[in-house]
SEMARMAR-822844 format. One record per residue (C-alpha): x, y, z; residue in one letter; residue number from 1; chain. Coordinates in steps of 0.2 Angstrom, whole numbers. Each point is the difference from the previous one (the first is absolute). Layout:
N
<node><u>X</u><v>Y</v><w>Z</w><r>A</r><k>NUM</k><c>A</c></node>
...
! end
This chain:
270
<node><u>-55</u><v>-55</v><w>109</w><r>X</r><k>1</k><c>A</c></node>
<node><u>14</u><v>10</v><w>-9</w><r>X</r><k>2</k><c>A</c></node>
<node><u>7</u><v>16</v><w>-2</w><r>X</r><k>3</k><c>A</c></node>
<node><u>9</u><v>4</v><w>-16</w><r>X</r><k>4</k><c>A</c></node>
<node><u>11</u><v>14</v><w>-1</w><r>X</r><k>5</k><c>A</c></node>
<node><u>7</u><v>10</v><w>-16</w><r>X</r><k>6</k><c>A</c></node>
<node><u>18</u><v>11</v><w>3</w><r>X</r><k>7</k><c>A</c></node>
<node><u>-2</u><v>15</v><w>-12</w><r>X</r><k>8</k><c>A</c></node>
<node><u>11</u><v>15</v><w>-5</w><r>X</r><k>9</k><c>A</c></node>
<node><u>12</u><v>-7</v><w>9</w><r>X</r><k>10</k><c>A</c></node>
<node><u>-9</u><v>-2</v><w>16</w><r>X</r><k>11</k><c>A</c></node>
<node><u>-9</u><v>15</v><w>0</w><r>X</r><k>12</k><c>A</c></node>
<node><u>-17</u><v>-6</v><w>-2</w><r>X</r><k>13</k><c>A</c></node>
<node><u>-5</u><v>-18</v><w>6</w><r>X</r><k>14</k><c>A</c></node>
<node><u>-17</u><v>-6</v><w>-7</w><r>X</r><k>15</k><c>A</c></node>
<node><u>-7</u><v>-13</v><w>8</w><r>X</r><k>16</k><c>A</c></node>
<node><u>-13</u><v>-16</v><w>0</w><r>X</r><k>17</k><c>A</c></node>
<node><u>-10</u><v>-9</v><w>14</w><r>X</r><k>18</k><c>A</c></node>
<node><u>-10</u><v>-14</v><w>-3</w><r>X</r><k>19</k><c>A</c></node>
<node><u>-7</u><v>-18</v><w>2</w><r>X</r><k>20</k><c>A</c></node>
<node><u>7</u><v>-13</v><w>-11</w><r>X</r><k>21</k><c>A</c></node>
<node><u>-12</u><v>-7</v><w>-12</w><r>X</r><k>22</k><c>A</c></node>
<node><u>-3</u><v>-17</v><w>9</w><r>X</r><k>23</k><c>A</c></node>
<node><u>-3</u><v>7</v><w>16</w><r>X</r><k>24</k><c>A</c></node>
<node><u>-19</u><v>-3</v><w>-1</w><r>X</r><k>25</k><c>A</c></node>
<node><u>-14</u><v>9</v><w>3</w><r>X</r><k>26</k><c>A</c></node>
<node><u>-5</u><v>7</v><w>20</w><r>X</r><k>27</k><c>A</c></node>
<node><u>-6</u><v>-16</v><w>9</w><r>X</r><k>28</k><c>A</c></node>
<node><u>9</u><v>-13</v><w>-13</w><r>X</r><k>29</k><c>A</c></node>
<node><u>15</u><v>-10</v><w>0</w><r>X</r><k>30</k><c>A</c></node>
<node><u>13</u><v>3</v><w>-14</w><r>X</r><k>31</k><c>A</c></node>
<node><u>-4</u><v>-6</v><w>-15</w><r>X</r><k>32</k><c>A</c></node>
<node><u>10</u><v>-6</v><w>-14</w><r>X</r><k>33</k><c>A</c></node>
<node><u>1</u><v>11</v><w>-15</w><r>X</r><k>34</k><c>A</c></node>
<node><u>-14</u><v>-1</v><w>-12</w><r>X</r><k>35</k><c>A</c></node>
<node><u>0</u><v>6</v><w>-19</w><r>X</r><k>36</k><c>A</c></node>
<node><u>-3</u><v>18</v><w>0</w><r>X</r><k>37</k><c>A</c></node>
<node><u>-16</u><v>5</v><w>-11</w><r>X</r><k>38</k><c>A</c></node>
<node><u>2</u><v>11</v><w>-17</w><r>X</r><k>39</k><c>A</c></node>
<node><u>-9</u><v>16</v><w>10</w><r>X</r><k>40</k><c>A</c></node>
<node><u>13</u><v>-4</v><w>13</w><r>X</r><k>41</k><c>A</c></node>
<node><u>15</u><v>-1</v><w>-11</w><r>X</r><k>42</k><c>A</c></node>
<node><u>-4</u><v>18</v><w>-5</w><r>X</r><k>43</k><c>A</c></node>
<node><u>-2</u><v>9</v><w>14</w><r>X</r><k>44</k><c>A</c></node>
<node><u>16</u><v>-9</v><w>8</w><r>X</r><k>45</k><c>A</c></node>
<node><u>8</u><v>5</v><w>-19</w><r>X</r><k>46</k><c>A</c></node>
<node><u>-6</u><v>19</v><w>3</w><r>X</r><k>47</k><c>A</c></node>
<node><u>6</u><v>2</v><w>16</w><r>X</r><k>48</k><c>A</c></node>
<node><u>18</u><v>-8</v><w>-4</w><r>X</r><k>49</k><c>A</c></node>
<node><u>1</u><v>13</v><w>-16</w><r>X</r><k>50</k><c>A</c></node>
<node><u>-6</u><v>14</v><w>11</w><r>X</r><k>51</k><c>A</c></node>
<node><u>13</u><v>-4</v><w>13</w><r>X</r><k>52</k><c>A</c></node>
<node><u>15</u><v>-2</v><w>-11</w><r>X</r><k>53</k><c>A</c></node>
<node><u>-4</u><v>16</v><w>-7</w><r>X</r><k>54</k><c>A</c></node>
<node><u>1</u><v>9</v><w>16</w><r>X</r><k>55</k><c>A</c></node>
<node><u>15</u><v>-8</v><w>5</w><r>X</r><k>56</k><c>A</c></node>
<node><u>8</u><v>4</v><w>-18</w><r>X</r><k>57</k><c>A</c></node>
<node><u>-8</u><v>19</v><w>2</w><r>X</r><k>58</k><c>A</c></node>
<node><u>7</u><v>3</v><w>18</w><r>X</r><k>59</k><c>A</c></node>
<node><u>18</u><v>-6</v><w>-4</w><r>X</r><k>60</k><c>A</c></node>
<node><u>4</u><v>8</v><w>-16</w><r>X</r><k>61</k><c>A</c></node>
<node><u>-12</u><v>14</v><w>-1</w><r>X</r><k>62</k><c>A</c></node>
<node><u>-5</u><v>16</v><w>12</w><r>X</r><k>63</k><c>A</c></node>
<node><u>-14</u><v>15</v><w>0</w><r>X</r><k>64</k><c>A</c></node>
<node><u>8</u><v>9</v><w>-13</w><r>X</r><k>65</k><c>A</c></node>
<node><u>3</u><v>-12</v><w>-15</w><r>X</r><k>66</k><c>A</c></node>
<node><u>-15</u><v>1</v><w>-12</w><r>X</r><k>67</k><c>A</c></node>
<node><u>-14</u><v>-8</v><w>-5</w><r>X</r><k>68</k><c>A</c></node>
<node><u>-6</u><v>1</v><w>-19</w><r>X</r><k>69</k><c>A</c></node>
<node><u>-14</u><v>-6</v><w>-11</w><r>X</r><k>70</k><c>A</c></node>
<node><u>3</u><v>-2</v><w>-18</w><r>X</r><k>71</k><c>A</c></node>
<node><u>-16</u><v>-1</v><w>-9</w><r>X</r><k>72</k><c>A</c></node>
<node><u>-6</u><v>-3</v><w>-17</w><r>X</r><k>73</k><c>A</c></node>
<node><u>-10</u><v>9</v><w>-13</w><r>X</r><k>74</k><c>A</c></node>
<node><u>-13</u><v>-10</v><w>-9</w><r>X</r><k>75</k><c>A</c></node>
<node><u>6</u><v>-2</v><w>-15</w><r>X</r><k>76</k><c>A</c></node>
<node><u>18</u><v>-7</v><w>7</w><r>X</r><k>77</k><c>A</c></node>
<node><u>-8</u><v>-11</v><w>13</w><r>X</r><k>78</k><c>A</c></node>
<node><u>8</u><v>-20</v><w>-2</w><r>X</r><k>79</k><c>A</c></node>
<node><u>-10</u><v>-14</v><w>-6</w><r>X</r><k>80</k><c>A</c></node>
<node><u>7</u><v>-12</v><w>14</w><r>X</r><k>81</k><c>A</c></node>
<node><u>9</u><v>1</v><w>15</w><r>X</r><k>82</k><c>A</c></node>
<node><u>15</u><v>-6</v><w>-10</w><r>X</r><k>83</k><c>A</c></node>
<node><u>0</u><v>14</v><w>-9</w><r>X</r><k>84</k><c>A</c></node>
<node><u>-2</u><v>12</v><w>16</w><r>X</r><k>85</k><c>A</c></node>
<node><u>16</u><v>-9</v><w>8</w><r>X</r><k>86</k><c>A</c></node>
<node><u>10</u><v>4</v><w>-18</w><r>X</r><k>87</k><c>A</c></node>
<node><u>-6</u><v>19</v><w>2</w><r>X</r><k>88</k><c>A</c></node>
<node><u>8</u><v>0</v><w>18</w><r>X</r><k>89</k><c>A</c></node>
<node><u>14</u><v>-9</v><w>-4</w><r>X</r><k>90</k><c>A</c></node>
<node><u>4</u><v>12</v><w>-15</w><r>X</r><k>91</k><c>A</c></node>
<node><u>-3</u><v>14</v><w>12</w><r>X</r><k>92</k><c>A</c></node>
<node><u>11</u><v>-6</v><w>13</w><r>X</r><k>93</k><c>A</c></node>
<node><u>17</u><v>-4</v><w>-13</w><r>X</r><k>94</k><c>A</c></node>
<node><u>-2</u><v>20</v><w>0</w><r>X</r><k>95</k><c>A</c></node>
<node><u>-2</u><v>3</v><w>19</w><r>X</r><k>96</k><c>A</c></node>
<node><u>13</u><v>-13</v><w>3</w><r>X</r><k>97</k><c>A</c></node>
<node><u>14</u><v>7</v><w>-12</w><r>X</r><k>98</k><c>A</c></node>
<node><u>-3</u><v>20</v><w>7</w><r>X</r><k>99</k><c>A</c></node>
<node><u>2</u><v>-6</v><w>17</w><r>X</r><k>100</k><c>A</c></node>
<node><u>16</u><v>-11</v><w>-5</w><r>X</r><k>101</k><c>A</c></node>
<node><u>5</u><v>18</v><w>-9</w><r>X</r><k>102</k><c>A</c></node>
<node><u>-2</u><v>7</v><w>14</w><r>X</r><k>103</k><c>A</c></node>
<node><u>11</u><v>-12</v><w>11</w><r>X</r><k>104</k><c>A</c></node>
<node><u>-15</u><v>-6</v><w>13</w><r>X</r><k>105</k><c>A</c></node>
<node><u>-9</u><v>-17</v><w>1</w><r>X</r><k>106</k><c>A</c></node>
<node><u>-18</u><v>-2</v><w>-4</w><r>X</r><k>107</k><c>A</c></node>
<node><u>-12</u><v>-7</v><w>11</w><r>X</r><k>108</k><c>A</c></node>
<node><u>-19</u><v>-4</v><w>-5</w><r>X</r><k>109</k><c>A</c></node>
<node><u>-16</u><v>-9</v><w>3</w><r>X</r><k>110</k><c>A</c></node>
<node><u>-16</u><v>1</v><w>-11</w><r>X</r><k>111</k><c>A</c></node>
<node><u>-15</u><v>-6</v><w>-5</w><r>X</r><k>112</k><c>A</c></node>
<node><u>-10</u><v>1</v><w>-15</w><r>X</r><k>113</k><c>A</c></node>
<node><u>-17</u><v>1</v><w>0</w><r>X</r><k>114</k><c>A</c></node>
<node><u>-16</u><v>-3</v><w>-12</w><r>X</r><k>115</k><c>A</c></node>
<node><u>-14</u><v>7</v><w>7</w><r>X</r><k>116</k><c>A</c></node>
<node><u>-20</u><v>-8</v><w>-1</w><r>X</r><k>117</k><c>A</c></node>
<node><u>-3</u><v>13</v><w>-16</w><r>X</r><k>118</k><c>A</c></node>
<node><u>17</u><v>-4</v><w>-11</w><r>X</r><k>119</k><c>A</c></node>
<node><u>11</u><v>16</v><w>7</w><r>X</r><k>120</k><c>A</c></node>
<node><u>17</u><v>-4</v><w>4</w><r>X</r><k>121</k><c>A</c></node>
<node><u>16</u><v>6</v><w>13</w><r>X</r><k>122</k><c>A</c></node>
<node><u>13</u><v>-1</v><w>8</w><r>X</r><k>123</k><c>A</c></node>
<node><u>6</u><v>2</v><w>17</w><r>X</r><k>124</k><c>A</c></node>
<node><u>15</u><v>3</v><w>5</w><r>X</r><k>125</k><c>A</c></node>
<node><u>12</u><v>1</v><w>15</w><r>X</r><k>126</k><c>A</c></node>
<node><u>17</u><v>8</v><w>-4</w><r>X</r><k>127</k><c>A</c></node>
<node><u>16</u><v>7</v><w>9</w><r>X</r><k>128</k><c>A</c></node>
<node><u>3</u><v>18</v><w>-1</w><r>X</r><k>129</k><c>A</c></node>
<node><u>15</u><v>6</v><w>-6</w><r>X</r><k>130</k><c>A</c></node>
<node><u>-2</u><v>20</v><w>-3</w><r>X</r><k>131</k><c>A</c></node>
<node><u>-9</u><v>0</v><w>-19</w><r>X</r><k>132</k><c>A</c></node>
<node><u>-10</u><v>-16</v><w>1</w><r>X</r><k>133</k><c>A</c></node>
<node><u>-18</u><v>6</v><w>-4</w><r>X</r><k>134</k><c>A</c></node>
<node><u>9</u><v>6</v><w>-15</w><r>X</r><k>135</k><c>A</c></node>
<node><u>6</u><v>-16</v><w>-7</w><r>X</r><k>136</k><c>A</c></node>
<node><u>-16</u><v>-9</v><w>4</w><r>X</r><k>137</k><c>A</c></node>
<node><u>-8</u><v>13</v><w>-10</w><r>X</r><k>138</k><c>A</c></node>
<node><u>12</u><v>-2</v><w>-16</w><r>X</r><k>139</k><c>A</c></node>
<node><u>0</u><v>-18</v><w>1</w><r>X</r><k>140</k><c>A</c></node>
<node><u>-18</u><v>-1</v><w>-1</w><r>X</r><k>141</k><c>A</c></node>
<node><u>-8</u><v>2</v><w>-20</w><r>X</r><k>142</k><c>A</c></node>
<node><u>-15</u><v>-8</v><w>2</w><r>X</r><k>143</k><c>A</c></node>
<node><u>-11</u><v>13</v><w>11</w><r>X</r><k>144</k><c>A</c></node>
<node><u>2</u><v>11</v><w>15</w><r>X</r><k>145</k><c>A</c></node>
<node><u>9</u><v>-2</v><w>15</w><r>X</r><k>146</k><c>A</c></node>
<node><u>-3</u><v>7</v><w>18</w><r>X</r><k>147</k><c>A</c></node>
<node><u>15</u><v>-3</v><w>13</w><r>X</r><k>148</k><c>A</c></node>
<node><u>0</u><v>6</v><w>17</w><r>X</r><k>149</k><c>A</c></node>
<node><u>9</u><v>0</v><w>16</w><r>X</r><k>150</k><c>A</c></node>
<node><u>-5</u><v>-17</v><w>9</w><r>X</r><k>151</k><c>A</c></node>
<node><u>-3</u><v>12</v><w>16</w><r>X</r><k>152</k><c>A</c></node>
<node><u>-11</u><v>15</v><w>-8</w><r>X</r><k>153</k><c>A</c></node>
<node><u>-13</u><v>-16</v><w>-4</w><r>X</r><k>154</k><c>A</c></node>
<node><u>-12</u><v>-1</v><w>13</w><r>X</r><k>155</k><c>A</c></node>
<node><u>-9</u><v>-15</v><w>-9</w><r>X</r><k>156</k><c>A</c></node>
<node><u>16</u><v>-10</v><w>0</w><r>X</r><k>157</k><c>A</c></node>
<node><u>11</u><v>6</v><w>14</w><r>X</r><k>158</k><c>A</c></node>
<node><u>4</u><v>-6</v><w>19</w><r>X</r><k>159</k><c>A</c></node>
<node><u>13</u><v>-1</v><w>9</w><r>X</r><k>160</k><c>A</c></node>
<node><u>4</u><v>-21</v><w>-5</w><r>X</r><k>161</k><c>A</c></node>
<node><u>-8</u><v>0</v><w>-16</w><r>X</r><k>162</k><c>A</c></node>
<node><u>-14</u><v>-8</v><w>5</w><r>X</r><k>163</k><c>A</c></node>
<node><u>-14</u><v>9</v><w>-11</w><r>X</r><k>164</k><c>A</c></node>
<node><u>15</u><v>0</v><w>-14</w><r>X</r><k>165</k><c>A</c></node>
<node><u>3</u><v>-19</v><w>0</w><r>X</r><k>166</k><c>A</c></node>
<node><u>-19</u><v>-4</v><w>-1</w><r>X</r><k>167</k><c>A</c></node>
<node><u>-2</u><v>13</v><w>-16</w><r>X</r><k>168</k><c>A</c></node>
<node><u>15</u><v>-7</v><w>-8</w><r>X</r><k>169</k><c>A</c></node>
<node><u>-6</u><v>-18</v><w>1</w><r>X</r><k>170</k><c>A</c></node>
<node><u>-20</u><v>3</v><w>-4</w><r>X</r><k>171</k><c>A</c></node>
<node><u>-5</u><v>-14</v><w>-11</w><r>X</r><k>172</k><c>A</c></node>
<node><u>-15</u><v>-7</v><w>-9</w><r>X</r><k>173</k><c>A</c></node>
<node><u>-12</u><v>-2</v><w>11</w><r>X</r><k>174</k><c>A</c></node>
<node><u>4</u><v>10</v><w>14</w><r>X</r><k>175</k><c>A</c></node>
<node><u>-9</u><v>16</v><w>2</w><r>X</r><k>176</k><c>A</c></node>
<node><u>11</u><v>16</v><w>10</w><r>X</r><k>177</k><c>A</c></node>
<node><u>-8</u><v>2</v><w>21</w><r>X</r><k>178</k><c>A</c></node>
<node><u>-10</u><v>16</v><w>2</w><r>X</r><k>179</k><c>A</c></node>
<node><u>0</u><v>11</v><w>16</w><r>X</r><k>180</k><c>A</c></node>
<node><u>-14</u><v>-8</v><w>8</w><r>X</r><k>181</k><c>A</c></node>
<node><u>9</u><v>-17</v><w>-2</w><r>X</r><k>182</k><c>A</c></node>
<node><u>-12</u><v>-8</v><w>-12</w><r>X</r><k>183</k><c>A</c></node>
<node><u>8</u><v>-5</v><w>-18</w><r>X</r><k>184</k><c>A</c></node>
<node><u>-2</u><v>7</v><w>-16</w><r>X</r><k>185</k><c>A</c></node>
<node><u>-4</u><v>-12</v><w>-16</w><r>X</r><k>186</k><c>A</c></node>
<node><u>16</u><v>-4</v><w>-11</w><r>X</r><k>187</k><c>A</c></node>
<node><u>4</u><v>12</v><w>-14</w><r>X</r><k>188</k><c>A</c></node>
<node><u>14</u><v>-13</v><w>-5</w><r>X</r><k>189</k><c>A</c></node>
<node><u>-4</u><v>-15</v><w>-12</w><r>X</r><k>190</k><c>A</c></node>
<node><u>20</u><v>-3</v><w>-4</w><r>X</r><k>191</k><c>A</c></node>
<node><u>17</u><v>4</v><w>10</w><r>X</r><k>192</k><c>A</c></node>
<node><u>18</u><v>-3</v><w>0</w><r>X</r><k>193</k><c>A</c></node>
<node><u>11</u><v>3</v><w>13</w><r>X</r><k>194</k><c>A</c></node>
<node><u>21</u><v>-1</v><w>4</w><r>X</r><k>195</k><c>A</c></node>
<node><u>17</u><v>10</v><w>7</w><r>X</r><k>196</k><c>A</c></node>
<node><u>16</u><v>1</v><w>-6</w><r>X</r><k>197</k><c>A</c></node>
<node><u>9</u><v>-14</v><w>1</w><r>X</r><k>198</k><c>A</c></node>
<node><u>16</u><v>10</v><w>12</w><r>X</r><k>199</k><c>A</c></node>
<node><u>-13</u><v>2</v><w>15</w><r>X</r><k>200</k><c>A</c></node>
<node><u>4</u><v>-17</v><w>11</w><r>X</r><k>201</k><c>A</c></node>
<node><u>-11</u><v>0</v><w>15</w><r>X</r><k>202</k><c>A</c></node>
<node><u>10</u><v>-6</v><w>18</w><r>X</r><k>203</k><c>A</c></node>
<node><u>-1</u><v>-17</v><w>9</w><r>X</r><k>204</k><c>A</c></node>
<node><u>-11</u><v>2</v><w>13</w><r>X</r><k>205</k><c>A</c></node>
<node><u>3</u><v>-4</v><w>19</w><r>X</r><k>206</k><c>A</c></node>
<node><u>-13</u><v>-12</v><w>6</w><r>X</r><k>207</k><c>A</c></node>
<node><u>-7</u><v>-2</v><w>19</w><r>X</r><k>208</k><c>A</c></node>
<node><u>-11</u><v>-11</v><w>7</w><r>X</r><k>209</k><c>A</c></node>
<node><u>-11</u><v>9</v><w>14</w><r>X</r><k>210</k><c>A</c></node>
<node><u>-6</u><v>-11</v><w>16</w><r>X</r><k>211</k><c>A</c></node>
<node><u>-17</u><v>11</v><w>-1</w><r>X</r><k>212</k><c>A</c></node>
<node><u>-10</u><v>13</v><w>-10</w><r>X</r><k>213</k><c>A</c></node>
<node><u>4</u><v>19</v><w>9</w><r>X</r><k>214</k><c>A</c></node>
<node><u>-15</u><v>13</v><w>0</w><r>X</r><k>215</k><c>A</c></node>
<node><u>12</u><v>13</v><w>-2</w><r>X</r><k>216</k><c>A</c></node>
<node><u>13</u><v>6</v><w>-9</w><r>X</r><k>217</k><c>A</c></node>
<node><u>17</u><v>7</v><w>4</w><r>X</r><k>218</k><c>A</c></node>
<node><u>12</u><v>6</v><w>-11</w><r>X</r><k>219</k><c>A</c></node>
<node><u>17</u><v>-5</v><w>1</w><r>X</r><k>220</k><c>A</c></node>
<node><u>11</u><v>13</v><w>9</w><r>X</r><k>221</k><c>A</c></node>
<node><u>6</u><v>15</v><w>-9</w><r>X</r><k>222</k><c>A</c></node>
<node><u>-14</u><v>-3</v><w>-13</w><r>X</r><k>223</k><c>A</c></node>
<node><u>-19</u><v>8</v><w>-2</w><r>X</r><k>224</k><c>A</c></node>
<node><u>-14</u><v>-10</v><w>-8</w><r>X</r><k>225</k><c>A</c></node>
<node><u>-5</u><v>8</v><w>-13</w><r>X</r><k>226</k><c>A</c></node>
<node><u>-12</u><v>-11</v><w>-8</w><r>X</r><k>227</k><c>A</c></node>
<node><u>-10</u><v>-17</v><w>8</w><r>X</r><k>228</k><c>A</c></node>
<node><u>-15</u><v>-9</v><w>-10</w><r>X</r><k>229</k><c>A</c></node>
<node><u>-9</u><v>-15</v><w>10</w><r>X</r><k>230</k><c>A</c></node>
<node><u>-12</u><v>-8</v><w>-7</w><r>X</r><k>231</k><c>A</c></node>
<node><u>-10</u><v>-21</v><w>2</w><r>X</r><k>232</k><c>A</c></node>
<node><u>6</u><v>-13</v><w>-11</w><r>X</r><k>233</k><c>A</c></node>
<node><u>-15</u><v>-6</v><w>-10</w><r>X</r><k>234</k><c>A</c></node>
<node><u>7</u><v>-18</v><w>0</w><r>X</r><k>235</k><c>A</c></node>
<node><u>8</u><v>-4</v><w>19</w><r>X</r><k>236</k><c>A</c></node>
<node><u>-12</u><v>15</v><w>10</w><r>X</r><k>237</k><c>A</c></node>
<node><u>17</u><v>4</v><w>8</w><r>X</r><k>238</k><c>A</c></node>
<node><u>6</u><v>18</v><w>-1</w><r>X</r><k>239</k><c>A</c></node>
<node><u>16</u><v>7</v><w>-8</w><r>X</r><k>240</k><c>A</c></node>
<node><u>8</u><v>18</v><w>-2</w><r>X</r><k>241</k><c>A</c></node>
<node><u>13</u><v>7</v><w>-9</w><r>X</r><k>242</k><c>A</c></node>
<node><u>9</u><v>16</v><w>5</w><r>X</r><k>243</k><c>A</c></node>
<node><u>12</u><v>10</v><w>-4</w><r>X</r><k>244</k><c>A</c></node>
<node><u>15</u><v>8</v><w>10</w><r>X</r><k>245</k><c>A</c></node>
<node><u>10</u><v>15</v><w>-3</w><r>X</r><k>246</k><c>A</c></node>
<node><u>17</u><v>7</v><w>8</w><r>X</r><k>247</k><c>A</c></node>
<node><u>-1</u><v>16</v><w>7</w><r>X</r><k>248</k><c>A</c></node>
<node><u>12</u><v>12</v><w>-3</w><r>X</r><k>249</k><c>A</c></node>
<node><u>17</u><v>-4</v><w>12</w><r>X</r><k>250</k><c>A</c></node>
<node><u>1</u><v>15</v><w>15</w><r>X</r><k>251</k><c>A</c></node>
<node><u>14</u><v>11</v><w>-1</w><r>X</r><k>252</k><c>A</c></node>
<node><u>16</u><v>-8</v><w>13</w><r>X</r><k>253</k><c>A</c></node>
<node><u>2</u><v>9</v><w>15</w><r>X</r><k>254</k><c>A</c></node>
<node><u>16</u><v>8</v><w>2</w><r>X</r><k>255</k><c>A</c></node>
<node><u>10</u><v>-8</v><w>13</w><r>X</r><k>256</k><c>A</c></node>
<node><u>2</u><v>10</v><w>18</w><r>X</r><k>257</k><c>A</c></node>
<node><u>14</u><v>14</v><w>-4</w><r>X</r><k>258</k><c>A</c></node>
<node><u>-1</u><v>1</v><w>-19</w><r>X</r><k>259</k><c>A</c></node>
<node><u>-2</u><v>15</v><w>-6</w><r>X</r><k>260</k><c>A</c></node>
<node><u>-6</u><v>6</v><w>-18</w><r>X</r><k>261</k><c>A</c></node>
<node><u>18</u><v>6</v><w>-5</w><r>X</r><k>262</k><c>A</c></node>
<node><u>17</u><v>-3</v><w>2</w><r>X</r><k>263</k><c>A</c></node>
<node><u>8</u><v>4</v><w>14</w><r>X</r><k>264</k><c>A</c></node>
<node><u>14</u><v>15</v><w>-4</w><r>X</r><k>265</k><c>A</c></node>
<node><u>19</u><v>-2</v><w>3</w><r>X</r><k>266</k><c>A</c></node>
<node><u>6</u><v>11</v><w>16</w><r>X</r><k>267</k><c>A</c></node>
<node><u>17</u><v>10</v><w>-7</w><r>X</r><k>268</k><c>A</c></node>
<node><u>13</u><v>6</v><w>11</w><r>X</r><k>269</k><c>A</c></node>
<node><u>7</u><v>15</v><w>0</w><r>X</r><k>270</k><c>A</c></node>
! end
């Protein structure tokens, strides 16, 4: 078993990863020797990667009140090919980029374009805040509407570590979105392409291995969990969870026995 462990913001949020390797071997079998994954298998495992690098990407250089923006098209501007929805972007973004640079502040970003089942396409777009941005996405964009809004003020997209965020950002063909009573809906998306920036590096994880599986989970001292997932790998039948730990706020120091809140005054002799 292993535990891997991401250091975020600077230690104040620690995400973290538990599970069986994938030789272990099913419950009541020896390890096995790694065997060729199948297609279906290499998607999923794909899928989930994606959707975790996102998070990690979303909760180290993003927060609640950044925004999230759709550009969209209107019909009679809508690309003939996704190489032609990447150029859009790209044209876009040179604007973005060069009123942020104006502005003296580094642009972060992660997107994904979208063709939907019926030929519509989008844009999805995570970017930083920095006082004016629903603005600038807004002039940037000439070949439809655009609808930008708080990450936070999105009940659709928003938890507190970007769980349902990172699986919106990183819908693709043939995945359809879960609905409330857990079942899932069929795939509005016959084409996607997703990406960052290229100045958002993701940490080296710390690695653990853990002698058994624990039922329960603690966080870390000084920290709340405010997220855990568990769920049953398909392949192995062994669990595995992933959580995610935030720092709560430091207490004020006590003041030492004696101190007082103000100086002490001079004595003058007379």
């Amino acid at each position: 078993m292993l535990r891997t462990t991401y250091k975020l913001r600077n230690g104040k949020i620690l995400y973290r990863e538990e599970y069986h390797q994938g030789n272990y071997g099913a419950p009541g079998k020896k390890r096995q020797k790694k065997e060729k994954p199948t297609e279906e298998q290499v998607k999923v495992v794909n899928r989930m990667v994606k959707q975790r690098n996102c998070r990690l990407r979303l909760l180290e250089y993003f927060n609640e009140g950044d925004i999230f923006a759709t550009w969209t098209y209107s019909p009679k501007e809508r690309p003939p090919d996704m190489k032609a929805a990447l150029k859009d972007f790209q044209d876009a973004m040179r604007y973005v980029r060069r009123q942020y640079r104006k502005r003296g502040r580094e642009l972060f970003w992660i997107r994904n374009i979208e063709r939907g089942t019926k030929g519509a396409w989008h844009i999805h777009l995570v970017v930083n805040e920095i006082g004016d941005t629903a603005s600038i996405l807004q002039k940037a964009w000439k070949k439809g509407g655009t609808w930008s809004n708080d990450i936070r003020h999105n009940d659709k997209t928003y938890d507190e570590d970007f769980t349902k965020l990172s699986s919106y950002m990183t819908k693709t063909a043939g995945t359809g979105e879960k609905k409330a009573d857990g079942t899932v809906e069929k795939s509005r998306i016959k084409e996607s392409s997703y990406n960052t920036s290229r100045n958002m590096p993701l940490p080296e994880p710390k690695e653990k291995e853990l002698v058994r599986w624990k039922m329960e989970v603690k966080p870390v001292k000084g920290y709340y969990i405010a997220n855990i997932h568990e769920g049953t790998n398909p392949v192995t039948g062994y669990p595995y969870r992933r959580y995610t730990m935030v720092r709560m706020t430091d207490p004020p120091k006590k003041k030492k026995r004696g101190q007082k809140g103000c100086k002490k005054k001079k004595s003058t002799s007379t």
